[in-house]
N, C-alpha and C positions, 0 to 999 in steps of 0.2 A: 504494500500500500504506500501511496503519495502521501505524505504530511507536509502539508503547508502552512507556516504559521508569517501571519502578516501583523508586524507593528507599527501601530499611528502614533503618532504626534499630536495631540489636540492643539499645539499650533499649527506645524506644518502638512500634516497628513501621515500619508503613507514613509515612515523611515527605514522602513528593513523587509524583506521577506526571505523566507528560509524554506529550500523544500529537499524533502530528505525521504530514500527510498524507492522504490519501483511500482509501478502500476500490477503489473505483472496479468493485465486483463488478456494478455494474445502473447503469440510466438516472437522471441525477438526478431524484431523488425517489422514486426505487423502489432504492433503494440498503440492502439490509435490513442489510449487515455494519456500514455507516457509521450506519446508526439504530440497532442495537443499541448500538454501544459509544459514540455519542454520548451516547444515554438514559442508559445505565450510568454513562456519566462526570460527565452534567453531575447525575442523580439523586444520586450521593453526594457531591457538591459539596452541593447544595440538603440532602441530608441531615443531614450534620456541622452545616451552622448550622442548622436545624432543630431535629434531635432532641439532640444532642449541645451546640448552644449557642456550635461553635467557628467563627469565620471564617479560613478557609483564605486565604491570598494567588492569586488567580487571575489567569491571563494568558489571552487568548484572540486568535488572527488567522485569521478564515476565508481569506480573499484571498491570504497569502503563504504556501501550501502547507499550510493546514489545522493549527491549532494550537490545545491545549488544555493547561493544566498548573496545575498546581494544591500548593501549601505547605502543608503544615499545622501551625501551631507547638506547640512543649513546651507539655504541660499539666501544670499542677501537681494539677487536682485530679481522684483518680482514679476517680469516676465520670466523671466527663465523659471522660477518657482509654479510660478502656475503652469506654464508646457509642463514641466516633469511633473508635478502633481495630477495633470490633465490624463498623464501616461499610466500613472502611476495607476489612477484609479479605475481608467480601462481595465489593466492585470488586474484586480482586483474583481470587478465585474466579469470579467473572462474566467477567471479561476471558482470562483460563485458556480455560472452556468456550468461549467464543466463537474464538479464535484457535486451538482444536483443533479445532472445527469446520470455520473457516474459514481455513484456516494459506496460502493463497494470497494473500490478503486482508490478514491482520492478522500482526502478530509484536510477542511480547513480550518485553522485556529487565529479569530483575530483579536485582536489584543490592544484593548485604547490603553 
């Protein structure tokens, strides 16, 4: 199973998400729950420093149980904050629909 746990900010939003573990719903490489929220996670990574400009702190270990997590620091200036907030909260939304879909599969833990 996916655990995903997502930490906000009640100032600035979304600060951290951590996802740790294997779907294990299909054959590797036919594994659709672990390509979704892979794509989703590592796309708003690629996002933030993209369109938003910000470099998140990221950690990754395939091999010791499947790890993904990802920082995002204080921004002072608020466009930039609200693009990666904007981003941020799509993953967020995306990761929702997908572990409602797939609630065998994945679970989310969010954390004000």
């Amino acid at each position: 199973m996916i655990k995903v746990t997502i930490k906000l900010s009640s100032q600035t939003g979304v600060e951290q998400f951590k996802m740790i573990g294997h779907a294990d719903s299909g054959p590797y490489g036919q594994d659709i729950v672990c390509a979704a929220a892979s794509v989703l996670a590592i796309n708003t990574i690629n996002s933030v420093e993209q369109v938003a400009g910000v470099k998140p702190e990221t950690k990754m270990d395939e091999e010791n149980g499947g790890l993904l997590s990802a920082s995002f620091p204080v921004i002072q200036n608020r466009d930039r904050l609200l693009q990666m907030q904007a981003i941020l909260k799509s993953f967020v939304i995306g990761m929702q629909d997908i572990s409602q879909n797939y609630s065998q599969f994945i679970k989310i833990n969010i954390q004000d």
